[in-house]
N, C-alpha and C positions, 0 to 999 in steps of 0.2 A: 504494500500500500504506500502510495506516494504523497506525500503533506508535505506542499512546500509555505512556509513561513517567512515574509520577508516585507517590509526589512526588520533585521535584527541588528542593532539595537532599532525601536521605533522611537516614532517622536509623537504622533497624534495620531495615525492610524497602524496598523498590522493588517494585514493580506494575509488569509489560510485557503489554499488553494487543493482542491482532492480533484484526483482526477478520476475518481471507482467511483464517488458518490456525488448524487445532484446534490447544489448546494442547499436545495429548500426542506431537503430532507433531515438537515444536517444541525444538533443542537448543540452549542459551545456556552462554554463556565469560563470563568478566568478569575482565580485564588491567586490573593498575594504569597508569599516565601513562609509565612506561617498556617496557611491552610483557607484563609477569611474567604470567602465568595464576595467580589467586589462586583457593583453596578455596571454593566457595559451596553453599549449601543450597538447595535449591528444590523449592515444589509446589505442583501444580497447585489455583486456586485454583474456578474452571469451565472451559467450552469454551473459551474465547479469555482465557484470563487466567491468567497466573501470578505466583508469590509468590517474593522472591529475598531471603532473609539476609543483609544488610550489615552488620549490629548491632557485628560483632566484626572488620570492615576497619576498616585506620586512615583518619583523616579524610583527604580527598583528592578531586582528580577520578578516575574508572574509567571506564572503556571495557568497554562492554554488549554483544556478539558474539551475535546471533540469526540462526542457521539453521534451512532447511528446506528439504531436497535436494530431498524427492517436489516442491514447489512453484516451486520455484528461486527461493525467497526466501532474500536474506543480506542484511544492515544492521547497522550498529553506531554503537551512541547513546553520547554521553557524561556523566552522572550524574556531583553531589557527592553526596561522604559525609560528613556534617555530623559 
């Protein structure tokens, strides 16, 4: 399964790009370094790509939480926030 994440470090947004899963199918969590479940914005940007609002996290590493039940894909990437 291919997830590409970019850019790393981000500065306002993050790109997670699947290319096995459509993206509307597709549900994402983003936890600070201790485990917290932070607010995030997200939308679809085409089929296999979506847009995630980091602009207003504080600087940090975050933990990226991608599932997809119908698929039995789950993966979780870890991104700075510049």
């Amino acid at each position: 399964q291919s997830v590409h994440i970019f850019p790393n470090p981000a500065v306002e947004y993050v790109h997670v790009k699947i290319m096995e899963v459509p993206a509307n199918r597709i549900i994402l969590a983003v936890h600070n370094i201790l485990g917290n479940k932070m607010e995030i914005e997200t939308e679809i940007v085409d089929d296999h790509e979506l847009r995630v609002k980091v602009k207003d996290l504080a600087s940090g590493y975050y933990l990226l939480a991608i599932k997809d039940d119908e698929a039995k894909f789950r993966g979780t990437y870890k991104f700075l926030k510049r």
